[in-house]
C-alpha positions as CSV (number, residue, x, y, z in Angstrom):
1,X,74.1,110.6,61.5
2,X,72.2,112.9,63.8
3,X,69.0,113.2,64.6
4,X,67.0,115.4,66.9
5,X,64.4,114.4,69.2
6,X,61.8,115.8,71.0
7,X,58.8,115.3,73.7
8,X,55.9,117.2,74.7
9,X,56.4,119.1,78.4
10,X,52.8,119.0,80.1
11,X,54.6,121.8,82.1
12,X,55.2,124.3,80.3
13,X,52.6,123.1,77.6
14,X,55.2,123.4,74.7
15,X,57.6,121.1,72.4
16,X,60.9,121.1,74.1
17,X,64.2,119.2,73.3
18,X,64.2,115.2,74.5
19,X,67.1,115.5,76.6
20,X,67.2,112.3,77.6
21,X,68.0,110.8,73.8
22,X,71.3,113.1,74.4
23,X,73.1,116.5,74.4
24,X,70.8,118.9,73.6
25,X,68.2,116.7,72.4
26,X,71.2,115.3,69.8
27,X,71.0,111.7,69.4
28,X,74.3,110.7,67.3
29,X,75.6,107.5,65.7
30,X,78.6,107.1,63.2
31,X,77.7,104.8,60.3
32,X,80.9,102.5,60.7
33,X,83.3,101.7,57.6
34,X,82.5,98.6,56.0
35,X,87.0,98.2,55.7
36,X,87.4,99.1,59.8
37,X,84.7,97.5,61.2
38,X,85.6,95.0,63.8
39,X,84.2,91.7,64.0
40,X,81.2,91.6,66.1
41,X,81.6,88.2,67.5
42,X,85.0,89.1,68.4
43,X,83.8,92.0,70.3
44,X,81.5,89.8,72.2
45,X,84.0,87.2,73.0
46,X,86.7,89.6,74.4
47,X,84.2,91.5,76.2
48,X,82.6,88.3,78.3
49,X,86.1,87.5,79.2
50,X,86.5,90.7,80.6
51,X,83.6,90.3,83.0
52,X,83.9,86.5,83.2
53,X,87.9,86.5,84.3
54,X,88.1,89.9,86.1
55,X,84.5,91.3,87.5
56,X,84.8,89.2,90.1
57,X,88.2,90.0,91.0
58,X,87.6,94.0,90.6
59,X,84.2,93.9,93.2
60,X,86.4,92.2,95.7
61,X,88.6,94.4,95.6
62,X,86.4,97.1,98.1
63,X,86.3,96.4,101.3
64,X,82.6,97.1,101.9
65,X,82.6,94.0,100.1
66,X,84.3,92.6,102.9
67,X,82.5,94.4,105.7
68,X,78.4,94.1,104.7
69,X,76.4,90.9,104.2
70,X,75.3,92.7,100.8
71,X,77.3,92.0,97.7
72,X,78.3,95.9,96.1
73,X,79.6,95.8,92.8
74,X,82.1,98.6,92.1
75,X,79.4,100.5,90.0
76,X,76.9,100.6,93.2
77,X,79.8,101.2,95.6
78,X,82.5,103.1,94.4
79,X,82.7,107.1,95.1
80,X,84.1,109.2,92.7
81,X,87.1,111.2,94.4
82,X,87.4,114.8,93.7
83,X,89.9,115.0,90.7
84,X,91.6,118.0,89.2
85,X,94.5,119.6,87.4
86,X,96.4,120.9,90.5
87,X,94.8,124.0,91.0
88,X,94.7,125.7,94.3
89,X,91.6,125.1,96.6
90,X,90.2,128.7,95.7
91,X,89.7,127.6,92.7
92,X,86.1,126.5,92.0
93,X,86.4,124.8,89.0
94,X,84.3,121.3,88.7
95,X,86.1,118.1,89.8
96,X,86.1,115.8,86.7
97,X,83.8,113.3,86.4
98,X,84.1,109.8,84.6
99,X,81.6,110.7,81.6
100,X,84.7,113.3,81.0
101,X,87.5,110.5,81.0
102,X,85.7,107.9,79.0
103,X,84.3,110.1,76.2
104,X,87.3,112.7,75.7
105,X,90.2,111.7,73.3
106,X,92.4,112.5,75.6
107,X,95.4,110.8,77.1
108,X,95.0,111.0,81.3
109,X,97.6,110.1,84.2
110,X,96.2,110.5,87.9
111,X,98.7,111.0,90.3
112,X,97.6,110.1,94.0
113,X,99.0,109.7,97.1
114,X,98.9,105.8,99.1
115,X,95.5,104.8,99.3
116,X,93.8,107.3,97.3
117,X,92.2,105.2,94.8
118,X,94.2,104.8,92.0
119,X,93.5,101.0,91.4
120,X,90.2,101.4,92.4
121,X,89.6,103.9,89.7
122,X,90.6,102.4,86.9
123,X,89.0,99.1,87.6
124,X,86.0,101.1,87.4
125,X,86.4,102.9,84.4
126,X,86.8,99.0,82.9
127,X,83.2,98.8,83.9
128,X,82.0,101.7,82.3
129,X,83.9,100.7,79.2
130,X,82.4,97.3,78.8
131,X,79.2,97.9,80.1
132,X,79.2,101.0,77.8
133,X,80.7,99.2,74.7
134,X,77.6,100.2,72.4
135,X,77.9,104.0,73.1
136,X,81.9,104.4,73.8
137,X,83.2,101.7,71.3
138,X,86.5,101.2,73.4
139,X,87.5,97.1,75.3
140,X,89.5,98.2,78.1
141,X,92.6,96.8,79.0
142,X,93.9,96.7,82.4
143,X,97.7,96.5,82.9
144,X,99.7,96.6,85.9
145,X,103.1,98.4,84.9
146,X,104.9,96.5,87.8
147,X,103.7,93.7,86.7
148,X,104.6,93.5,83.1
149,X,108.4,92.8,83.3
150,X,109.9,92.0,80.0
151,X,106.2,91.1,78.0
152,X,105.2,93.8,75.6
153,X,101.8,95.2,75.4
154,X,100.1,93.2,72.6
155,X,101.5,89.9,75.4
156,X,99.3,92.0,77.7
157,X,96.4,92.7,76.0
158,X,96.3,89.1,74.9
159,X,96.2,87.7,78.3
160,X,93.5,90.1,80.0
161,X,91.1,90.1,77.1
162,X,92.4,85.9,76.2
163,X,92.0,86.5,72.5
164,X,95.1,85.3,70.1
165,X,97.6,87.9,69.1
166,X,95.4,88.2,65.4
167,X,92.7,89.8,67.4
168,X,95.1,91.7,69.1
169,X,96.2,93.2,65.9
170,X,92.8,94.0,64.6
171,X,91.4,95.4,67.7
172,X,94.4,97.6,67.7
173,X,94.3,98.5,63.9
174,X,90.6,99.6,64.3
175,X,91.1,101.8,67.3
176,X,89.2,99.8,69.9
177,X,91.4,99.4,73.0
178,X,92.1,101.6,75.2
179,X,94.8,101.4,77.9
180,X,94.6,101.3,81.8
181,X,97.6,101.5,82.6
182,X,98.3,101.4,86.9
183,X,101.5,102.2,88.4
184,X,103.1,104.0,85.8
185,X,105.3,105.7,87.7
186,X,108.4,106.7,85.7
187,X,111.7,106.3,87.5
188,X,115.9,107.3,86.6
189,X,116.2,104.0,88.3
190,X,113.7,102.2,86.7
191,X,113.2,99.8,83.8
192,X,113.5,102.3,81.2
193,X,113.4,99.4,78.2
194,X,109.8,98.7,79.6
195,X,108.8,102.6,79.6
196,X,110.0,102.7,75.6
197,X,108.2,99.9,74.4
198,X,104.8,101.2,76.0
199,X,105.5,104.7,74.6
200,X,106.7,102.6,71.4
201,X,103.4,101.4,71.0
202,X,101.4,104.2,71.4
203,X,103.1,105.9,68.9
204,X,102.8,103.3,66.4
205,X,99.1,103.3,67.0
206,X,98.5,107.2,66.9
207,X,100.0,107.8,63.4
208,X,97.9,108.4,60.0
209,X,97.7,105.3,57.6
210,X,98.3,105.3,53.7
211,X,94.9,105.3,53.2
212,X,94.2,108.1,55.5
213,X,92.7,106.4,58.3
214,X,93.6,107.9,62.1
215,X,95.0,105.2,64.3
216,X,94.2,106.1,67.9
217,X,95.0,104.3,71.1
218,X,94.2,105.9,74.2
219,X,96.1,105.5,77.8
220,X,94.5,106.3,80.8
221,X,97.5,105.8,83.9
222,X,97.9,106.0,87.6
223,X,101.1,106.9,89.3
224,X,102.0,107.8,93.0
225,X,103.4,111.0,93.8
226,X,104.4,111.7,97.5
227,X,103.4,115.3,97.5
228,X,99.7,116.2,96.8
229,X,99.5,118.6,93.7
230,X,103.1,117.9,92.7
231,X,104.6,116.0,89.3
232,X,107.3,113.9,90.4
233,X,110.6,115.7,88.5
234,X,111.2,112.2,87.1
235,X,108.1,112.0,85.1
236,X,108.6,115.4,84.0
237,X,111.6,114.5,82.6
238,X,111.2,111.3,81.4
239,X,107.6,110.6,80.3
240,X,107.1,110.8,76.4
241,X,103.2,110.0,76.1
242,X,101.1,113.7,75.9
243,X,99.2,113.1,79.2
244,X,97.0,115.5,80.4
245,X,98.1,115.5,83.8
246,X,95.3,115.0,86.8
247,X,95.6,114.4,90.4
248,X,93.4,112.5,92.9
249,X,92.2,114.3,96.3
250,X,91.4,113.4,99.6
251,X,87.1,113.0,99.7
252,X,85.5,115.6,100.9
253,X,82.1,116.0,102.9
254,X,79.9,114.5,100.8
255,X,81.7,112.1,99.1
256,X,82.6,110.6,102.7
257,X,79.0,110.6,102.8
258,X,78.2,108.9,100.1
259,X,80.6,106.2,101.3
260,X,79.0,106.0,104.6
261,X,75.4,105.6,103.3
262,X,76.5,102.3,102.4
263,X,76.9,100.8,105.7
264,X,73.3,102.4,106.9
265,X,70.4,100.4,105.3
266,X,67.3,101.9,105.0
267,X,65.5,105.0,103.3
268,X,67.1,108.3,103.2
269,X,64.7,109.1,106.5
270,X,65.2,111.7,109.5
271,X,66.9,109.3,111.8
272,X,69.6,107.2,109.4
273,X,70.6,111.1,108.4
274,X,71.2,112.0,111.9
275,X,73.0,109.0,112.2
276,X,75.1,109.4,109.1
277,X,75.9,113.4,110.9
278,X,76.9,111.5,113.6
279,X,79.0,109.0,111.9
280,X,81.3,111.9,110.4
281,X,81.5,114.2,113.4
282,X,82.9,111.2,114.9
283,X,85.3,110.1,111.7
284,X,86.7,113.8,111.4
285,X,87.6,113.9,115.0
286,X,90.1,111.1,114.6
287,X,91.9,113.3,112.0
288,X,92.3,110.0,109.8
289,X,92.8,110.6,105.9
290,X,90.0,111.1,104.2
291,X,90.5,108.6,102.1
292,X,88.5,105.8,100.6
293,X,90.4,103.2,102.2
294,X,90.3,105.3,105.5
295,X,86.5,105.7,105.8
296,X,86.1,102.1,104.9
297,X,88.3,100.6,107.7
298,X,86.8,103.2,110.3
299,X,83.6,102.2,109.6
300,X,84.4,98.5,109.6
301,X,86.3,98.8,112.6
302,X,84.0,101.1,114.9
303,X,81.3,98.5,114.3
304,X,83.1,95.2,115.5
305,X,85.8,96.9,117.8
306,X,86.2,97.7,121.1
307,X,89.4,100.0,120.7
308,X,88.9,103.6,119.2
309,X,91.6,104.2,116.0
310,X,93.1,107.1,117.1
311,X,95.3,107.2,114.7
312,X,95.4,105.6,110.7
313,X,98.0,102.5,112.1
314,X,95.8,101.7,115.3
315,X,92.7,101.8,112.4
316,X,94.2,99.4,110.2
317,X,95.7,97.3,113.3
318,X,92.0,97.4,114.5
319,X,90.8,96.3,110.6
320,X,93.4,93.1,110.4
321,X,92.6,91.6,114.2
322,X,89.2,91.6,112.9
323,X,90.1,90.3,109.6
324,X,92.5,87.8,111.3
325,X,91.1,86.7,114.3
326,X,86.9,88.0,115.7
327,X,85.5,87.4,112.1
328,X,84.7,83.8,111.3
329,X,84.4,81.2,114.2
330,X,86.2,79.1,111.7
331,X,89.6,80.7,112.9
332,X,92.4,78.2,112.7
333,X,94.5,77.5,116.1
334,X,91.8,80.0,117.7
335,X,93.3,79.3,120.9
336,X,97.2,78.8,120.6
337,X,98.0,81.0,117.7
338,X,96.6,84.4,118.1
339,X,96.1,87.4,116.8
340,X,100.2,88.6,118.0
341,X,101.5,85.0,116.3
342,X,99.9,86.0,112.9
343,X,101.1,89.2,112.5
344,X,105.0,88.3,113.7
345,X,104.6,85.5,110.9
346,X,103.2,88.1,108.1
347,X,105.9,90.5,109.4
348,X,108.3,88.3,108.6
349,X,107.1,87.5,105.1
350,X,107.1,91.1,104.6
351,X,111.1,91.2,105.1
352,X,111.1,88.8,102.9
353,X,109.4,90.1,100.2
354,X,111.5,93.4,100.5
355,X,114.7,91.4,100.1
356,X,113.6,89.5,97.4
357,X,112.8,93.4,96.1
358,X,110.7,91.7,92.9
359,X,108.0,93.8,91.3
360,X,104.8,94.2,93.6
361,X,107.1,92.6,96.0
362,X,106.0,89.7,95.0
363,X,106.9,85.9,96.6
364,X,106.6,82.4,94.7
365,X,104.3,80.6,95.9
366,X,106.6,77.9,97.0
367,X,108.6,80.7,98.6
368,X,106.0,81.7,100.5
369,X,105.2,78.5,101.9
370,X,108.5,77.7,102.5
371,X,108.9,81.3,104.8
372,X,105.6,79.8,106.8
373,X,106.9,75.9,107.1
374,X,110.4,77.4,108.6
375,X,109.0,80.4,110.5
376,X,106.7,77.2,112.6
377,X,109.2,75.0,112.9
378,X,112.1,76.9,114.4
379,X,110.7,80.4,115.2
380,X,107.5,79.2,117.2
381,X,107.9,75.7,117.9
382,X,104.7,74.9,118.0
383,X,102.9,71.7,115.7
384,X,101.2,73.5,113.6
385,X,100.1,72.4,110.1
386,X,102.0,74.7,107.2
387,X,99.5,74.7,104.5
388,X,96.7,75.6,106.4
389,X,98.0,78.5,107.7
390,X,99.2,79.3,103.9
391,X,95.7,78.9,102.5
392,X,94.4,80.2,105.9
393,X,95.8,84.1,104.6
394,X,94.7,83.8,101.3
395,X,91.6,83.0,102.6
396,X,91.4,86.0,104.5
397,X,92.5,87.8,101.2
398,X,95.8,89.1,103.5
399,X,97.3,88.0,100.3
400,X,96.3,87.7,96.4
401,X,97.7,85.7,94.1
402,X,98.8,86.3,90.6
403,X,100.7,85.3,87.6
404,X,99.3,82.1,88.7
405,X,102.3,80.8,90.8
406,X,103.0,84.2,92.8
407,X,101.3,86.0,95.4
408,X,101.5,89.5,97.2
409,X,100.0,91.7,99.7
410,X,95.8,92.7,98.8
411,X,96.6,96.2,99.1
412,X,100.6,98.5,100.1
413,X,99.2,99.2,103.1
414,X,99.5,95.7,104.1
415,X,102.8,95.7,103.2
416,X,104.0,98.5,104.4
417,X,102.0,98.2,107.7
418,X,103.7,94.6,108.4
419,X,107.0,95.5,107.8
420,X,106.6,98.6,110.6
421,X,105.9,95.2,112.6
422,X,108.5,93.7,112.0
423,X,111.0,97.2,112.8
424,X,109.1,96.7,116.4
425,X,110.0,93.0,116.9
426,X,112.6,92.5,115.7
427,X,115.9,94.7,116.5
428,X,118.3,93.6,114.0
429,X,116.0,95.3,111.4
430,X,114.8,98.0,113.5
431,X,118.8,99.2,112.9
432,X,118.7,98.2,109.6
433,X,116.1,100.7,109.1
434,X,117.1,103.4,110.8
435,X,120.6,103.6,109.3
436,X,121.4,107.1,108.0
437,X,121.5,105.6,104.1
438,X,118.3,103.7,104.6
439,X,115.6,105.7,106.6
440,X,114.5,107.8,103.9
441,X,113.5,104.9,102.0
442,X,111.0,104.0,104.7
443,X,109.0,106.6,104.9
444,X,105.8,104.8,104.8
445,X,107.2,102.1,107.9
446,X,108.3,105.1,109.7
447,X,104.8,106.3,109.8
448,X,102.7,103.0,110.7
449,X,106.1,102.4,113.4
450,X,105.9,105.8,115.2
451,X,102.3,105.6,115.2
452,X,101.8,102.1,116.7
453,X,105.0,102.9,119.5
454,X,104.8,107.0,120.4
455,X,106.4,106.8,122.9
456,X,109.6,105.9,120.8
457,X,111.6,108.9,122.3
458,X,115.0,107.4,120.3
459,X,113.5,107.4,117.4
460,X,112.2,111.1,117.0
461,X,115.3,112.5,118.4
462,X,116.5,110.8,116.0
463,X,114.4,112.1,112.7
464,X,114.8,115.4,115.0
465,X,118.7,115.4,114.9
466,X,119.1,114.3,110.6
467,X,116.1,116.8,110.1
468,X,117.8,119.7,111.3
469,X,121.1,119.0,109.9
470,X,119.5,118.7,106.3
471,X,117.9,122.4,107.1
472,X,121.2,123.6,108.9
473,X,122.5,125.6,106.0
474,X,119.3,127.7,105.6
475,X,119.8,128.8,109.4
476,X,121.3,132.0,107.8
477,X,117.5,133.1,107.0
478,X,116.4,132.7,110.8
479,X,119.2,134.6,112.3
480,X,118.3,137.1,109.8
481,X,114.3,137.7,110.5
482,X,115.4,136.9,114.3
483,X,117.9,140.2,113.9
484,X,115.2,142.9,112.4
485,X,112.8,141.9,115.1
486,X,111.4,138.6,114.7
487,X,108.4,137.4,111.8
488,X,106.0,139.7,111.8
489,X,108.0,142.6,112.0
490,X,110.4,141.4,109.1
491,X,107.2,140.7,106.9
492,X,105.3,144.2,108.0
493,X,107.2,147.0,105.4
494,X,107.2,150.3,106.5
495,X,106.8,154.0,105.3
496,X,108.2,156.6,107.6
497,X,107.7,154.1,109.9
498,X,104.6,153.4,110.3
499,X,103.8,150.0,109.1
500,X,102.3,149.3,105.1
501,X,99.3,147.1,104.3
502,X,101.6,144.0,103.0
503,X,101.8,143.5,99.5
504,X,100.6,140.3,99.4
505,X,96.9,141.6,99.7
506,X,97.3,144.0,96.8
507,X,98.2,140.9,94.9
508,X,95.6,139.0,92.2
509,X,95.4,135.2,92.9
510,X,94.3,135.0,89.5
511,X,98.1,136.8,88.4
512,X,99.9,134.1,90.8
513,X,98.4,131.6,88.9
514,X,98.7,133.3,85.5
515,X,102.9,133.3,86.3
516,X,102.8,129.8,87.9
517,X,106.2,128.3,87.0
518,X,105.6,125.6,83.3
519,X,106.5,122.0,83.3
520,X,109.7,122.9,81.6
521,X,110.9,125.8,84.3
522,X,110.0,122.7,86.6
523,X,112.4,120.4,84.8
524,X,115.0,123.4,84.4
525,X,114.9,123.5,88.0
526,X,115.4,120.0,88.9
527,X,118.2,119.6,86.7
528,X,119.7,122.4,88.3
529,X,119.7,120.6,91.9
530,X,123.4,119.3,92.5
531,X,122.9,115.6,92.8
532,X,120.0,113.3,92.6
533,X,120.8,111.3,95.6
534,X,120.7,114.2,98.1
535,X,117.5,115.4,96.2
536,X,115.7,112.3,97.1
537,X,117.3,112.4,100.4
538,X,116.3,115.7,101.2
539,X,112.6,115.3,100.4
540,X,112.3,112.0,102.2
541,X,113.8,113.6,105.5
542,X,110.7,116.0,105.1
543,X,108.4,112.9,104.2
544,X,110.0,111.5,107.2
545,X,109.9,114.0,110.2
546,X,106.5,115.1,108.7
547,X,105.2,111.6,109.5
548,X,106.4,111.4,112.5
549,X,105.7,114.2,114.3
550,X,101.8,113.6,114.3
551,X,102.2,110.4,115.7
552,X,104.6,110.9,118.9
553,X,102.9,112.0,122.0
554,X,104.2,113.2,125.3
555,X,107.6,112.6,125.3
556,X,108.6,115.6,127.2
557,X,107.4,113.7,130.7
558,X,107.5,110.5,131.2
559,X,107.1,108.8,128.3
560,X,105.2,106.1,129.4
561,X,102.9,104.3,127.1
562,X,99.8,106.6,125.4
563,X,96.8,104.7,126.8
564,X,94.3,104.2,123.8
């Protein structure tokens, strides 16, 4: 049914469409079928547990909730992050907006790089799906992919929405879930069972009935990808599901902004404006990533710290002393186990949890304690009571738990950040790390390492040394340019020598992207690289020595200490 509406403008004195009734003036409602309509009161049931077992849970997740006295929930606080299809910066194409994701048909994947968001923005497109229900018509369901081990989806769906499997089925048969679906990251390695019975599923439910009716189930995913703009050659290959593929940027301007109007209270006046200028001519000088995450820590940390974060591991360093030790009086063993104590203990878990190498990097909860009760007793030597310190992190939300006897680091930056800890205290794993097999698969500790110590002069020597022998065999190409008379000259054609305008400028950006290579050239490609272990390799030694590289300063003196 449609019907148009319209209101009288005082303005231009004339009938005009009611925009505000919808598109155009369009107001639009589809009389349901008496055979597919859901139950009503099963709608209502499954859509106060959603807010009763996991609204709570997704507003604690930001850490303005954290930092500010005033209670944010996701819909007041979170800012949408430029997203697009991987087109170049020239191109001035609209980001996407979340009206687009929750009303198109379409299936979505976001890739994004560490911290970008990717939780964050699913959890609040389960908002606008519940609190939207009358208009979009879709419960959300919000699965974590590492998470699910051998349970099938309708064993998911069951537990987040806690309906029986019946109303499983009949949600499903009459196209009302939709699929959030974080962490679906396809992988050679990986649990490829897990990846069928998802893909199973969603191909069950998109199929035409007997009778003619459309099943539809819609996926929305987030997966990682360690190169902004890129589609890991894994998922290319692998991935069965007809995503339209999307990626997650760094904010910009005003999104960082938006973010920062949060911690100024007030009206939009002349003074919190010239503060809020202020506030990001001082956040872009630190050159941190302009990420969510980022902004939030840095704005945390400049308030209630005395040491400027020059750098993303000194920010989040700064973020967990505060966390840890300055920000309840109520701080346990204030005096005898500091700040240096706490994180050497959470280090240690961290090994721990990468050894035990289960999904999320998870611990038992009995495991856990266990670390803590040994770590006291013969690592520290101190009398200090087990349990409190266990409950003491929890507390502090260092750690979540879930599956309800499990828990695991609040965000990967925790994770990863600890275990860079533990690669400076503790030697043993230092070397462990820094093996020739196993350094590319640290990437991330690397970073946090090199950026807490730069004055590590072993270690980039190091990263120096394997990075140059991975690039030795295209050395041919230097001597080359080097031989006709360096760069420019190489680059610069000439015509009775007199040097050309270079082609390049001639060139239509619009024709670059018109013969951009397709998914399946990509995949061609990838296949055609020799082995898949010196693929990886190769592009985490660039991971690598572009991580490091930032963060060590001054070596070529006397490499003492970088005072902050």
């Amino acid at each position: 049914v449609e019907c148009q509406y319209f209101k009288y403008n005082h303005y231009s004195k004339s009938i005009v469409a009611n925009i505000d009734a919808g598109d155009e003036g369009i107001g639009k409602w589809t009389i349901p079928d008496k055979k597919f309509t859901t139950n009503l009161n099963l709608i209502t049931t499954v859509l106060s547990n959603i807010k009763e077992d996991h609204y709570s849970k997704i507003d604690q997740h930001l850490i303005c909730q954290k930092a500010s006295q005033t209670s944010y929930s996701i819909k007041d606080a979170f800012i949408f992050p430029p997203i697009d299809e991987g087109n170049d910066s020239d191109n001035n194409d609209p980001s996407l907006e979340i009206t687009e994701i929750v009303k198109s048909r379409l299936n979505f994947v976001f890739f994004g790089q560490q911290e970008t968001g990717k939780t964050t923005l699913l959890y609040r497109l389960v908002r606008e799906y519940v609190d939207e229900y009358d208009y979009l018509g879709k419960v959300p369901v919000y699965i974590d992919f590492e998470e699910m081990r051998s349970m099938d989806i309708t064993t998911c769906i069951k537990a987040y929405l806690r309906c029986s499997s019946k109303d499983v089925n009949e949600l499903l048969e009459t196209n009302r879930i939709v699929l959030l679906i974080d962490n679906f990251i396809y992988k050679k390695n990986g649990n490829l069972e897990q990846y069928k019975k998802i893909e199973k599923t969603f191909n069950e439910f998109n199929t035409l009935t007997k009778d003619g009716f459309q099943r539809e189930l819609k996926v929305i995913a987030t997966a990682s990808s360690e190169i902004s703009g890129i589609i890991p050659l894994d998922h290319i290959e692998l991935c069965k599901i007809p995503f339209k593929n999307y990626f997650i940027r760094s904010l910009k301007t005003k999104e960082i902004k938006a973010l920062m109007k949060l911690w100024i209270p007030g009206d939009n006046d002349l003074h919190s404006q010239q503060k809020l200028d202020k506030m990001l001519t001082n956040f872009n000088s630190f050159a941190l990533p302009s990420t969510a995450m980022a902004v939030s820590l840095y704005l945390w940390s400049v308030d209630t710290h005395e040491r400027k974060p020059i750098n993303h591991a000194v920010l989040l360093e700064n973020f967990l002393e505060i966390l840890l030790q300055k920000l309840s009086t109520d701080n346990i063993y204030r005096d005898k186990f500091d700040f240096t104590n706490k994180v050497q203990i959470l280090a240690k878990i961290a090994q721990e949890m990468l050894l035990k190498d289960q999904p999320n990097y998870s611990l038992a909860l009995s495991e856990y304690e266990k670390i803590v009760e040994e770590y006291l007793t013969h690592l520290v030597g101190f009398d200090f009571e087990a349990d409190k310190i266990v409950n003491y992190f929890l507390e502090r939300k260092i750690f979540v738990k879930y599956q309800t006897n499990r828990i695991k680091f609040t965000y990967s930056c925790y994770f990863h950040f600890f275990l860079a800890k533990r690669i400076e205290h503790n030697s043993d794993f230092k070397d462990y790390v820094m093996e020739e097999d196993n350094y590319f698969k640290f990437s991330k500790e690397i970073d946090y390492y090199t950026a807490l110590k730069r004055n590590d002069k072993a270690v980039l020597e190091m990263i120096m040394k394997r990075f140059e022998e991975r690039f030795k065999p295209t050395d041919f190409i230097l001597e080359q340019v080097n031989s006709n008379g360096g760069i420019d000259k190489y680059f610069t054609p000439l015509v009775n020598d007199k040097p050309q305008e270079p082609v390049a400028k001639k060139i239509e950006i619009n024709t670059i992207k018109a013969n951009r290579p397709t998914e399946e050239m990509l995949e061609e490609f990838g296949k055609s690289i020799e082995t898949e272990n010196y693929q990886q390799m190769f592009e985490k030694s660039c991971q690598a020595i572009n991580r490091v590289l930032p963060c060590l300063e001054d070596l070529s003196s006397s490499f003492e200490p970088c005072m902050d």
